[in-house]
C-alpha positions in Angstrom: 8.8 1.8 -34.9 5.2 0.9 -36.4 3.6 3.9 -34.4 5.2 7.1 -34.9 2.2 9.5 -35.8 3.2 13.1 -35.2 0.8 15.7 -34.6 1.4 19.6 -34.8 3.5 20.8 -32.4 1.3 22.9 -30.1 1.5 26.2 -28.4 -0.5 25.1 -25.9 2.1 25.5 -23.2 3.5 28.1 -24.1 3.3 31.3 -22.6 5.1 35.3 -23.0 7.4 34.4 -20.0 9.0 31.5 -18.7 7.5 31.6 -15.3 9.8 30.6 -11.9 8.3 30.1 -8.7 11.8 31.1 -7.1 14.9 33.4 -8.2 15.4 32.7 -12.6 18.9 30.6 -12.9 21.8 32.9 -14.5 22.0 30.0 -16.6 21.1 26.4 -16.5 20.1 23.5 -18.9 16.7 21.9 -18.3 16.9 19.7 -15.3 15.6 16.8 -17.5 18.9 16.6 -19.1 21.8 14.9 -17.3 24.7 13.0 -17.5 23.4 8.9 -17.8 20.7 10.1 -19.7 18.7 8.3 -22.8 17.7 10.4 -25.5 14.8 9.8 -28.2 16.4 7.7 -31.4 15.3 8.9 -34.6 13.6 12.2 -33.4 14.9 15.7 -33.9 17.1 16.1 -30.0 15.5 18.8 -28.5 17.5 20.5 -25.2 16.5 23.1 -23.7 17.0 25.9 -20.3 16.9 28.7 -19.2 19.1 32.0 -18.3 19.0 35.3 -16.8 19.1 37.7 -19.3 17.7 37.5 -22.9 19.9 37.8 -26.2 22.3 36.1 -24.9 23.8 33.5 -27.3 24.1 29.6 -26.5 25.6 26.9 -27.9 25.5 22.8 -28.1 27.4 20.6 -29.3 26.6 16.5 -29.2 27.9 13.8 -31.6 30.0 16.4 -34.0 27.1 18.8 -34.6 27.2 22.4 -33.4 23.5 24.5 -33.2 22.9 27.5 -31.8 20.4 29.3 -30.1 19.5 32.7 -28.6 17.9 33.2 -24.9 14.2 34.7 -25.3 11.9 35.0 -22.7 14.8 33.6 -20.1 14.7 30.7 -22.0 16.8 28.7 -25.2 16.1 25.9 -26.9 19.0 23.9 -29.0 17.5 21.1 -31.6 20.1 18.7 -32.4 20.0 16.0 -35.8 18.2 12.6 -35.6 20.4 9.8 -34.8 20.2 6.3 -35.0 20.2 4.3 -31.5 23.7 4.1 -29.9 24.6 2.2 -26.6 28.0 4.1 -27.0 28.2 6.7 -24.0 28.3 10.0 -25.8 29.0 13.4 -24.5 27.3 17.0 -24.9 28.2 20.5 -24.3 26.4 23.3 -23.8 27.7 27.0 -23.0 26.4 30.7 -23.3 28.4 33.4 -24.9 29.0 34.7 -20.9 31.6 31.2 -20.5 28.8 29.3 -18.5 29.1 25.9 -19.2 27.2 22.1 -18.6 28.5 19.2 -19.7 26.7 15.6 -19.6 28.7 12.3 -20.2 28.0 8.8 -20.6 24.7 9.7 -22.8 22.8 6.9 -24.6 20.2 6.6 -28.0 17.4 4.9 -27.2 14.0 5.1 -26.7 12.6 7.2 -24.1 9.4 6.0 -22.1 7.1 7.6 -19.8 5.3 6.1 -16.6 1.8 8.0 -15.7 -0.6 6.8 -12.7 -1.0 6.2 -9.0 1.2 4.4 -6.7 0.9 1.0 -8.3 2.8 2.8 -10.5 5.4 4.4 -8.3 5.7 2.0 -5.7 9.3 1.0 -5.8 10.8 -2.0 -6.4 12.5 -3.2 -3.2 9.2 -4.5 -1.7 8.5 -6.5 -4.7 11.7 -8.5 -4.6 10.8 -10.5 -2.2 8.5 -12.3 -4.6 10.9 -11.2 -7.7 14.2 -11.4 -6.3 16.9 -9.9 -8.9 19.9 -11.9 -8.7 22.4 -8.7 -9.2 22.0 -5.2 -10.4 24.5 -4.5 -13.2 24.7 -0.5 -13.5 26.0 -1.3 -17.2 23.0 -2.9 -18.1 21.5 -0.8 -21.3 18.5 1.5 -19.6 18.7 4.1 -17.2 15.9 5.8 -14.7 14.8 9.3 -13.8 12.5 9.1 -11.0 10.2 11.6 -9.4 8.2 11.2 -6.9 5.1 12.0 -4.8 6.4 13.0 -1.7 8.1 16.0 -3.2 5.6 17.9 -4.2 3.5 16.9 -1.5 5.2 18.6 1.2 6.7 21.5 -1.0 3.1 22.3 -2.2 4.6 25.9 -3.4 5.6 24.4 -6.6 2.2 23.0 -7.4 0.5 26.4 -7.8 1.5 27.1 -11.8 2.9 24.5 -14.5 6.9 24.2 -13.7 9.4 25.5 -16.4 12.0 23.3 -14.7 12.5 19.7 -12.4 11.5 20.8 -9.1 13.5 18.7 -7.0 17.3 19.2 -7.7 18.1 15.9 -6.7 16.3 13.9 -9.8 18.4 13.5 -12.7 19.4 10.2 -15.1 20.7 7.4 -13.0 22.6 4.3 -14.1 20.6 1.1 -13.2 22.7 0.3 -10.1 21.5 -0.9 -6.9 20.9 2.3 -4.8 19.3 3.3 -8.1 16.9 0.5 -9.1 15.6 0.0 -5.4 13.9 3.3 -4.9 12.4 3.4 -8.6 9.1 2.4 -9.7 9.0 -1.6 -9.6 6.6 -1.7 -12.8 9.2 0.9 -14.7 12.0 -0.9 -13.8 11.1 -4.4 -14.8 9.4 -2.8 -17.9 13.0 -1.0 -18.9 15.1 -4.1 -18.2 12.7 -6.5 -20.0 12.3 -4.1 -23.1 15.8 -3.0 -23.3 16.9 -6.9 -23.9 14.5 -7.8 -25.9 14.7 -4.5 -28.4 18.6 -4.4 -27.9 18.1 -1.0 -27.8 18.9 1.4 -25.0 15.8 2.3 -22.9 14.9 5.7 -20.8 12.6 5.1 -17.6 11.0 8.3 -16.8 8.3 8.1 -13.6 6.1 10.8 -13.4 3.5 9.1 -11.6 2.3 10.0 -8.0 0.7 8.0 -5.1 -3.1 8.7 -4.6 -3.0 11.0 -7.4 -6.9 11.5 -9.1 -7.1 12.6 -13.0 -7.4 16.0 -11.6 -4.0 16.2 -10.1 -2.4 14.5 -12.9 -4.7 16.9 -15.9 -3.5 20.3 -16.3 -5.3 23.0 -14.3 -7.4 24.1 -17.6 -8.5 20.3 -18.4 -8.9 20.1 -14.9 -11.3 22.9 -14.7 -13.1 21.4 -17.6 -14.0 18.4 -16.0 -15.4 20.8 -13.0 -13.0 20.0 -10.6 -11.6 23.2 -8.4 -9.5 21.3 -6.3 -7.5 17.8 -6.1 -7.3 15.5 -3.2 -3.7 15.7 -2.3 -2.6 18.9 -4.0 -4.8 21.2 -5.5 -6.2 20.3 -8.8 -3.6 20.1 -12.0 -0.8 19.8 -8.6 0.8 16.7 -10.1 1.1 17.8 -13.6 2.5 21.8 -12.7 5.6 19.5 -10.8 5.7 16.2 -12.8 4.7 16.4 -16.1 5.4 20.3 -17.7 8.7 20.1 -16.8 9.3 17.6 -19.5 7.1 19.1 -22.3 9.1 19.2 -25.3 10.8 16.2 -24.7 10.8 13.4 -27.6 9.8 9.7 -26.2 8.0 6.6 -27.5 5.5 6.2 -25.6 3.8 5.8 -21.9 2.7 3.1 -19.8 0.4 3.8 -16.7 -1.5 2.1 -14.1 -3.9 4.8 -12.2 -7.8 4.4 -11.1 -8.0 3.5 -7.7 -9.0 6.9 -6.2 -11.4 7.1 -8.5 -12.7 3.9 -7.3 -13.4 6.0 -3.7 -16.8 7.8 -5.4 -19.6 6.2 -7.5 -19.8 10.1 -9.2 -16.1 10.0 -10.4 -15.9 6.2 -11.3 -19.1 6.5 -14.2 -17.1 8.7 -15.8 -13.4 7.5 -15.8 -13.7 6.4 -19.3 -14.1 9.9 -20.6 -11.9 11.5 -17.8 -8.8 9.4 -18.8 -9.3 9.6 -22.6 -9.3 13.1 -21.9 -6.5 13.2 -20.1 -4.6 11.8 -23.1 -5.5 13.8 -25.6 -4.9 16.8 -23.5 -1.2 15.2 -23.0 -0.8 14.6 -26.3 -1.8 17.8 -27.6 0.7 19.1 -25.4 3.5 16.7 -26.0 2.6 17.4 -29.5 2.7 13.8 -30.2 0.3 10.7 -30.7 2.5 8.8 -28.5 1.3 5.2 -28.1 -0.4 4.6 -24.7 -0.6 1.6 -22.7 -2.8 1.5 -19.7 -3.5 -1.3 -16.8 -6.9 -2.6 -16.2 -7.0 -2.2 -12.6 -6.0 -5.5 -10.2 -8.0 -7.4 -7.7 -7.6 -5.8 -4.3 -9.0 -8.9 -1.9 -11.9 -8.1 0.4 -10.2 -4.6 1.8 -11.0 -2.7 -1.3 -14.8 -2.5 -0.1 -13.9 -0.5 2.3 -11.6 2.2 0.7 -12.0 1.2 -3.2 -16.0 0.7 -2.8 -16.7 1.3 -6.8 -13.9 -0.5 -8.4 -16.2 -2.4 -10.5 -17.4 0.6 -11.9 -14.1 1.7 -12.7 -12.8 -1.5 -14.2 -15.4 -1.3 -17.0 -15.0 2.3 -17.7 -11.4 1.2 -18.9 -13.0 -1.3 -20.8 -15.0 1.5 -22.3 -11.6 4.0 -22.3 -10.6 1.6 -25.3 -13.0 2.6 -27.6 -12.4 6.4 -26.9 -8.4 6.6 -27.1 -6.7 5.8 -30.2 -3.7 4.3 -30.5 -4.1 2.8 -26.9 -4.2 -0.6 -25.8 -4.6 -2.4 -22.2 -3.3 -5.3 -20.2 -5.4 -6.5 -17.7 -3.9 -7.1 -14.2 -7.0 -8.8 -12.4 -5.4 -11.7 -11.3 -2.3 -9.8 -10.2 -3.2 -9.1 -7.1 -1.8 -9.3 -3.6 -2.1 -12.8 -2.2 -3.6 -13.4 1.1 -1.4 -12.8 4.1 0.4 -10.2 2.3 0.5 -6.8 4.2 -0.1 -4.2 1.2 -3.5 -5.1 0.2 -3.4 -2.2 -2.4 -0.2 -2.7 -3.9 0.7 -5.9 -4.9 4.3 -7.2 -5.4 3.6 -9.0 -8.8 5.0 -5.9 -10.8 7.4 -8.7 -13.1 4.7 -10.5 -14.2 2.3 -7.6 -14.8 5.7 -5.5 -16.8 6.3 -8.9 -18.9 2.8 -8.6 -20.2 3.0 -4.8 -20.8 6.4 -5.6 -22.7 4.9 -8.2 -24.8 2.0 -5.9 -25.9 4.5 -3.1 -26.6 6.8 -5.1 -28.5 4.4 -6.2 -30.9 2.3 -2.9 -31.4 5.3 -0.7 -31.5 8.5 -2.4 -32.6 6.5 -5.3 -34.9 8.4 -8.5 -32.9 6.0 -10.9 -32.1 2.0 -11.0 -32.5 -0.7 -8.5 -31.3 -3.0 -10.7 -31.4 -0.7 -13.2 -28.8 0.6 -10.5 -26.7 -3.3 -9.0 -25.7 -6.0 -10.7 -23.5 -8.7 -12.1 -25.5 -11.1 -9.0 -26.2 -15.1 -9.3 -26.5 -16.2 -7.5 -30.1 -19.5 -8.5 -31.1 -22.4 -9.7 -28.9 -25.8 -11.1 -30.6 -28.9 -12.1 -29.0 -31.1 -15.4 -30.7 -34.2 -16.0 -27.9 -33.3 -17.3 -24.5 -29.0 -16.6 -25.6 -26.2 -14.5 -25.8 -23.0 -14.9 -28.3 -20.3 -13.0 -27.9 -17.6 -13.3 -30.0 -13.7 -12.4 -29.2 -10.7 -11.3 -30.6 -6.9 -12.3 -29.8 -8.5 -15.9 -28.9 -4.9 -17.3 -30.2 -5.2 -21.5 -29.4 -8.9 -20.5 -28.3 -10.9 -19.0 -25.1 -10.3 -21.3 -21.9 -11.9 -21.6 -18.2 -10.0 -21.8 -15.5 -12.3 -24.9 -14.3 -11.1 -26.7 -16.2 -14.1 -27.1 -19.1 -16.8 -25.7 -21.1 -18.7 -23.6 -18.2 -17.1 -19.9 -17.1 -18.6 -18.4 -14.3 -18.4 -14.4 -13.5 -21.1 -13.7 -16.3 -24.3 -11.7 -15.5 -27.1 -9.6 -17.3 -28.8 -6.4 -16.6 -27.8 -3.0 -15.3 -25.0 -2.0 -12.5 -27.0 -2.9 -9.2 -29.3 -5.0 -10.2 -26.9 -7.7 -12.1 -28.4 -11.5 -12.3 -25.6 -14.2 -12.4 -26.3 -16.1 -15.5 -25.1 -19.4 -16.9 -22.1 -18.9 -19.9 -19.7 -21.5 -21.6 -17.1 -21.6 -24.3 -19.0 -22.5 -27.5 -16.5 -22.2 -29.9 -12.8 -20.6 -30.0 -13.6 -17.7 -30.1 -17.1 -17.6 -28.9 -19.0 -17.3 -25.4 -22.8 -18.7 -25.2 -24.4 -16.3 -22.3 -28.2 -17.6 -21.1 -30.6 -15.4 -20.6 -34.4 -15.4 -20.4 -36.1 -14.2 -22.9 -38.2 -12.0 -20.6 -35.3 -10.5 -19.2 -35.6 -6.4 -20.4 -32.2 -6.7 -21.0 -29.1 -6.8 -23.3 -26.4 -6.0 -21.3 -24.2 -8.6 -20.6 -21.4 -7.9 -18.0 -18.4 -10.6 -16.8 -16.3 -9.7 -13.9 -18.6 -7.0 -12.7 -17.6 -7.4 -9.1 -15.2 -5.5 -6.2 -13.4 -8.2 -5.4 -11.9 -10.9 -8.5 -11.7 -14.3 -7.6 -11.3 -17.7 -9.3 -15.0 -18.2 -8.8 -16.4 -15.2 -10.5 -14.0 -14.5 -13.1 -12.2 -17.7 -14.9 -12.5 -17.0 -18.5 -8.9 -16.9 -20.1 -7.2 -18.1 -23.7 -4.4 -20.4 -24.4 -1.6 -19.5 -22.5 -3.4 -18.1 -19.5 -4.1 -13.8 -20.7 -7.4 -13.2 -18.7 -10.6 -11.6 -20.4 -10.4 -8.2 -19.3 -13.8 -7.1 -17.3 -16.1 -5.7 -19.5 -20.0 -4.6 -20.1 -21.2 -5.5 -23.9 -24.9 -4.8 -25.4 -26.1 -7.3 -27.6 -28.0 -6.4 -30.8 
């Protein structure tokens, strides 16, 4: 893969003890290990647990290699060889010098991706099927899911208190794709894994740490959280989410993370100005702690019909903060899900059943950025990159055009353009002047240079119709000109 950057690992979540909120295990592997389970190709395999009493001597053994560790600090860690990708079911070992024992069959080499967010990104996949039905689940097919989920940790708020050493619910663990399975993970994760895992031929690991309502400052860790001035979350306190979600799986080797979050931001003005620094925080902090540059692919949040204005009332803001969240997170890109919202007459306003559609695009995206099969340039909306003002007009110009920039009337004109600042936005007159340029009218007497498209609540046809060949909308965005 094209985007393997490793950073130092860090000690960041480390600590002197391996803290337990209940009694320390006499001996037990991570809980993010399991039979079923996909495990980072090409990576050093790191496994790891925990046990009751220090020095005590453990031992692996996975694909003919034997390592050793020692317990310190009521924990061990085992790092096994690199290994190509295998859809062979493998088996590992691991025991203490005591005669404990774990052993986890029917393990895959793949690659291992994460899903962060809210609950467009956890909601499941069995309400979606009735738009995307799935003609039969195969449990062979070559990806497997781990979900967690918000409810958990909701009402067992106990765990949410310090970062977790270990999987807090003993009932997650590696799951083969079968029906029970596949219904009650995250619709966006699942079509993602099935899509990717056929087009890659490659085994693929779904891992959801995402959690309905969640804000940044449930999903940061307590110290970013603090940072950012919160000193408590909305659900659970603040840095609730990551303590139960996200530590336990620190350490663990993966490809990358898709995520889909915003929308509680999108309940205060205060919070949605500053998304754009909030969530490139976020990932940095993550990756600091993963000790990884891991790729990150993020959704540009949908339309959510005439509802939102009543629970979502500054979505608008928060829509070009991600915009903005490009320019401040590297190795990130987003696919923009505006027109993937839930059609009238359907009864989740908030959470709309078009998770295929909105996965195929994420797949795309990811399959040209970090496997090199098709083109970036194809696979990402067309993105605005320069804007230059000469008298009474704008020109922007765009990226990832690919056949050229389109409206969805039908010809030259695109409406959803205005000029000026948030609040006092004039609608002004744009149309496709070239490929890849946009010709944006505005007085000359105007006072302004800001130029926004798609600045709105609510997305409709009729204020947000500028697309390219082949249908990728123009994500909402605010651009100065010079």
């Amino acid at each position: 893969m094209s985007s393997d950057v490793a950073l130092p690992t860090s000690d960041i979540n480390k600590s002197d003890k391996t803290e337990f909120t209940g009694e320390i295990p006499v001996f037990k592997v991570s809980g993010a290990f399991s039979s079923h389970m996909v495990l980072q190709r090409c990576k050093p395999i790191k496994v790891w647990g925990f046990a009751d009493k220090d020095g005590v001597a453990v031992t692996g053994e996975f694909c003919g290699e034997k390592v050793c560790a020692t317990v310190t600090n009521n924990r061990f860690e085992l790092v096994f060889s690199p290994h190509e990708a295998s859809d062979r079911p493998l088996t590992m070992t691991v025991c203490d010098s005591r005669g404990n024992k774990a052993e986890f069959d029917d393990v895959l080499i793949g690659d291992v991706w994460l899903i962060g967010g809210q609950s467009n990104a956890e909601l499941n996949l069995k309400p979606c099927l009735s738009v995307t039905p799935v003609e039969k689940f195969d449990e062979n097919a070559n990806f497997r899911l781990f979900m967690q989920t918000q409810y958990y940790p909701f009402t067992h708020q106990e765990f949410c208190g310090c970062p977790q050493p270990d999987i807090i619910n003993p009932e997650w663990r590696w799951k083969r794709p079968d029906e029970e399975a596949s219904v009650t993970f995250s619709a966006l994760g699942w079509f993602f894994a099935e899509k990717l895992s056929k087009d890659q031929n490659v085994p693929i690991g779904m891992i959801n740490m995402s959690a309905g309502g969640a804000c940044i400052s449930e999903l940061a860790s307590e110290e970013l959280a603090a940072e950012l001035g919160y000193d408590h979350g909305a659900n659970v306190r603040q840095g609730g989410y990551y303590n139960t979600l996200i530590n336990p799986f620190i350490g663990l080797q993966f490809s990358g993370m898709i995520f889909f979050q915003g929308e509680s931001e999108g309940i205060w003005r205060e919070r949605a100005e500053i998304y754009d620094k909030e969530l490139a925080a976020l990932v940095e902090d993550e990756r600091r702690r993963f000790g990884y540059d891991f790729p990150f692919f993020f959704v540009q949040l949908s339309d959510y019909r005439e509802e939102c204005k009543t629970y979502f009332p500054h979505l608008d803001i928060v829509r070009i903060r991600q915009f903005d969240a490009l320019k401040l997170i590297k190795n990130s890109c987003m696919t923009v899900d505006m027109d993937l919202g839930s059609p009238e007459g359907y009864p989740d306003f908030a959470h709309s059943p078009y998770k295929k559609a909105l996965a195929d695009r994420m797949c795309a995206l990811v399959s040209a950025v970090c496997y090199g099969k098709g083109s970036v340039k194809d696979a990402n909306s067309p993105m605005p990159v320069s804007a230059k003002r000469y008298g009474d007009r704008v020109e922007i110009k765009f990226d990832n055009v690919s056949g050229g920039l389109q409206s969805k009337s039908g010809g030259d004109s695109v409406e959803g353009f205005s000029y000026g600042e948030y609040g006092s936005l004039v609608p002004a007159k744009a149309e496709i002047t070239a490929p890849d340029t946009l010709t944006v009218h505005v007085p000359e007497n105007a006072g302004t240079n800001l130029i926004n498209y798609a600045f709105s609540i609510v997305i409709t046809e009729e204020n947000a119709q500028l697309i390219k060949s082949g249908g990728l909308p123009c994500p909402a965005f605010s651009i100065k000109a010079e």
